[in-house]
C-alpha angles and dihedrals in degrees: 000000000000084000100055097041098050090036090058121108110251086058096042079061100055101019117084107221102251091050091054092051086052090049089048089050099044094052086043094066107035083057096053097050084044088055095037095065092043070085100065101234126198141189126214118219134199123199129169126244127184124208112204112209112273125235121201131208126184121176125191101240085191127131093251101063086057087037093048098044146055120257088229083057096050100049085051095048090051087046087059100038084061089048086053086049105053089026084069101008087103098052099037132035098247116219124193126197126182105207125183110099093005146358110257124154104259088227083077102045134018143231122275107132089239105134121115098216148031130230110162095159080056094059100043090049082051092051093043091060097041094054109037116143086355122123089263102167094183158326125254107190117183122206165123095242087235109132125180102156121059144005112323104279098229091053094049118119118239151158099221111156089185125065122251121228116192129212111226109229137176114026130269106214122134102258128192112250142117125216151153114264095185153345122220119193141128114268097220126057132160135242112271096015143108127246129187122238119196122195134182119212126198128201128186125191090349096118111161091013133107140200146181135266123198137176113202136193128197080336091311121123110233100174142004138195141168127222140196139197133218104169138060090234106035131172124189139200112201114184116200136182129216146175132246090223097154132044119243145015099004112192106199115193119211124199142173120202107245125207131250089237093053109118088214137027096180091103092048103089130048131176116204129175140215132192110225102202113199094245143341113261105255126233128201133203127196130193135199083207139342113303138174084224085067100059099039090054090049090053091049096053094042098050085068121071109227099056129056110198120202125194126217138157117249091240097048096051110107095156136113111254089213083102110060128074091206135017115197110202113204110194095351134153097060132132107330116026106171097123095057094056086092097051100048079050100054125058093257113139118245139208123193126189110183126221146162094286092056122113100221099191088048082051086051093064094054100081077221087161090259129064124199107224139190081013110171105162112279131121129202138200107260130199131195117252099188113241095224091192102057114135109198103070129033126269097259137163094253095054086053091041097045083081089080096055123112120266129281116216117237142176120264107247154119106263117202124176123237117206122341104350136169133188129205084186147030136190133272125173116204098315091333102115092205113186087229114114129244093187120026142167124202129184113201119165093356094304122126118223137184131201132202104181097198133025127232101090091139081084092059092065102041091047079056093051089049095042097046108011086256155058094237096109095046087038090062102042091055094046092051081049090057088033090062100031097054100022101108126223117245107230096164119128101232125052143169133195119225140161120223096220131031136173127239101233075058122109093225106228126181130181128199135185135201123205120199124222085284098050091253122159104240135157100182090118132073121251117205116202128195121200115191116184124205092285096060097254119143132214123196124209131149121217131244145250109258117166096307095326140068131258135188137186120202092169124210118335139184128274118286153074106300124195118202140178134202129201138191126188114184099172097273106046143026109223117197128196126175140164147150133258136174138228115213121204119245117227112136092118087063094057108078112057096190127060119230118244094162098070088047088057090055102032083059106039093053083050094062086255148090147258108240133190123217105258080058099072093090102051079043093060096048085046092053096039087052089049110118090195095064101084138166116242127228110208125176114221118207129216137191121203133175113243100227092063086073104106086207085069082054100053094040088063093039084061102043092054094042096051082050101042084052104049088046081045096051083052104046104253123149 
């Protein structure tokens, strides 16, 4: 193409020869190099990299260090820890890690043993997963030993393919001190009741002294007792009972009297708090006639907190049902069942078992969600065949293992639902698998109904008590039953999500949501929220717009029992919400008053390491430095890049087309 434009006549007139050869050429080749990268070429290059050995360090940034060593120590040990960094730092790449809550790089925070837990299988996971295949030469954990957070480090599975030394912090020796280790009670009670406190006291080097627990409220002394001590390591368990005398968030304060010669006081003291709810919810059970199934239910209910169960015969009852959050009816109904018109009429929840003394065409009538069909008056032996697939209770260990209890004995029948029902479980007679249900809950009309098709459940328990030496399992399964039957849905407009605990170490989050009148999720409206701590100060705040809901941070706040009360106004009407949480105290790190050595020893000789002291770094650092396993790595890195990136490209065909343009443009040619 070069050849015939510059070869035509009009060019072979004003264009000396040799001119019209160094256009050709240099057409020639701008067209070539344009047609060359219509191909997309690329170059491949190859440049070194080399990988120094990493070091990793990783400190507990937790209270007990602090707790377990001398300032003086610790100043020395960070003294050294900075010798050990620029004495390698030019052979290795040097990575430093604080661990205790939570894994962060050191360059970003520094150390101040502040953390309020500790969590060292956490770290070396962490550490598993950072530096993997990468030319890791070793660990360096330092630390007291001391966990409270996590599985026990020694036993922590990992891939490490360097060993892991461990700097022994903190000291071991045997101290002086006596403290509370821990505190064991139930965290609801209910007004005008007793509830039961345990606490474990511990005493070192305090033979042939004695000392005072209390147990305080509001600066009153509930309880006191003294205790003495006979050995040089002494633990104590004090049982103590109090009363539920106020209603709400109770915070209790426990304290042991220290003496003047312990070396810490930080273990002395605990808070611990316990929700007083105005009454239990009430069950009743009612009976056709006496039956073994009505006492083991009401030991089962009344082994639980939360729930009271009361007994009557049908014919004996003369009560309200307004009470009661559920009524269980055995063998009911059955002849005469006038006073059970009110509570078929009211939203009570129900539970039926049915039994020999039930009228089933009188149970018919009932809508209960469940109808009995085809009925003529024979029972058979049922067993449970577990729904696997029911929505309403976790999959536990009590709802798979229900299917090996004894029979229940049921009426023969053809069973059809009536409205939104679910089984747990359904039939089966002897191997016949039938679809027809043993346990059953039904809703209609926004009340809730249970349904046990056959009597004889007093087997079950005792066939529990035989099976595992007690009634736990069966216990569980018939208080879920009363949880879900006579729990109520909240259908209010306007809701918000709290816990009723938190730690202090805690950021305090709470959500809320606002339905309009057609129970759609909105968050066009403010929502104001008060916070009033146990000195009657109160802290205003409004949540925030989060998706469609509302979302608030508190943060973290002191120690204590908190009210608070949340309010909506969307133009119509002003929604209120309040409650109550608490804020525990945190000091497990206070607890233990000797490092543990013993675990670093392990932890680093099944690591392919050792455990070091602090006046050993230095001999540590010559000896790692020596190490002729502890190589650098060369690594070629390749790199692909498209020719036509190159700016050189760029130049050569500026040039070609100037030095063309020019020499058309000397003679005249457009």
């Amino acid at each position: 193409m070069a050849y015939l434009l510059y070869n035509n006549r009009k060019h072979r007139d004003n264009i000396p020869i040799i001119f019209r050869r160094i256009l050709f050429v240099l057409r020639t080749m701008s067209i070539s190099i344009i047609a060359f990268f219509l191909l997309s070429p690329v170059i491949n290059s190859r440049s070194p990299e080399i990988e120094k050995p990493i070091v990793i360090i990783g400190i507990d940034n937790s209270e007990s260090v602090k707790h377990l060593s001398d300032s003086n120590d610790l100043v020395s040990i960070a003294e050294s820890m900075s010798v050990l960094n620029n004495k390698i730092e030019k052979q290795f790449d040097v990575h430093t890690y604080l661990f205790g809550e939570t894994v962060r790089p050191a360059q970003e925070y520094s150390v101040n043993y502040s953390d309020r837990l500790t969590d060292i299988s956490e770290f070396l996971k962490d550490m598993d997963d950072r530096y993997e295949n990468r030319n890791t030469a070793l660990l360096l954990l330092c630390s007291d030993g001391l966990f409270n957070k996590g599985q026990n480090p020694v036993y922590t599975q990992s891939s490490f393919q360097f060993p892991v030394y461990s700097l022994a912090l903190g000291d071991t020796a045997t101290i002086r001190d006596v403290g509370i280790d821990k505190v064991n009670h139930n965290k609801l009670a209910f007004f005008g009741n007793t509830f039961e406190v345990e606490i474990e006291v511990n005493a070192s080097l305090l033979k042939g002294r004695s000392t005072v627990l209390q147990i305080q409220k509001s600066g009153v002394i509930y309880s006191e007792q003294r205790l003495s001590f006979h050995q040089d390591e002494e633990k104590q368990t004090v049982t103590a009972e109090l009363e539920a005398d106020e209603v709400g968030m109770q915070r209790f304060e426990l304290d042991v009297v220290g003496f003047d010669d312990e070396v810490s006081k930080g273990n002395n003291r605990k808070l611990f708090f316990i929700d007083v709810l105005e009454n239990q919810q009430k069950v009743l059970i009612l009976s056709s006639a006496p039956h073994p199934d009505v006492k083991a239910l009401k030991e089962s209910i009344n082994g639980g907190k939360n729930y009271l169960a009361e007994s009557s015969l049908y014919k004996d009852f003369n009560g309200t049902f307004d009470e009661f959050s559920l009524v269980i009816l055995h063998g009911l109904p059955a002849g005469n069942n006038e006073k059970l018109i009110p509570i078929f009429n009211s939203e009570v929840p129900v539970m039926f078992i049915l039994s020999r003394n039930t009228t089933i065409d009188a149970f018919n009538k009932l809508n209960a969600g469940l109808s009995l069909k085809n009925f003529n008056g024979q029972y058979n032996n049922t067993l449970g065949r577990y729904n696997s697939s029911f929505p309403y209770f976790s999959n536990e260990k009590e709802l798979e293992d229900i299917v090996q209890y004894p029979p229940l004995i049921c009426p023969f029948a053809t069973y059809q639902f009536e409205g939104e029902s679910q089984s747990l479980l359904f039939q089966q007679i002897g191997k016949v698998q039938t679809p027809f249900p043993l346990i059953s809950f039904s809703e209609l009309n926004n009340k809730k109904t249970g349904i046990i098709s056959g009597e004889g459940m007093w087997r079950w328990r005792l066939f529990d008590y035989i099976k595992n030496g007690d009634t736990k399992m069966f216990d569980g399964l018939i208080r879920k039953f009363v949880q879900y039957l006579s729990s109520k849905e909240d259908k209010s407009r306007f809701r918000v999500f709290s816990e009723p605990a938190y730690f202090e170490n805690m950021n305090l989050i709470m959500e809320a949501e606002y339905y309009n009148k057609s129970y759609e999720l909105r968050n066009d409206h403010i929502v104001s929220f008060e916070l009033s701590d146990e000195n009657s100060d109160v802290y205003s705040y409004e949540f925030l717009n989060t998706g469609k809901k509302y979302r608030i941070d508190l943060g973290k706040l002191s120690v204590g029992a908190y009210t608070w009360k949340a309010k909506l106004d969307d133009g119509f009407e002003v929604f209120s919400k309040s409650g109550t949480f608490r804020i525990m105290p945190l000091q497990l790190e206070k607890n233990r008053l000797q490092a543990d050595h013993q675990l670093l020893v392990n932890l680093s000789g099944n690591r392919g390491g050792k455990m070091l002291y602090p006046n050993e770094l230095g001999d540590f650092a010559d000896e790692v430095l020596s190490s002729v396993e502890f190589k650098p790595l060369l690594h070629y890195n390749e790199r692909f890049k498209d020719l036509i990136t190159l700016k050189t490209i760029f130049f050569i065909l500026l040039i070609l087309f100037t030095a063309e343009w020019s020499i058309r443009k000397y003679f005249g040619i457009s």
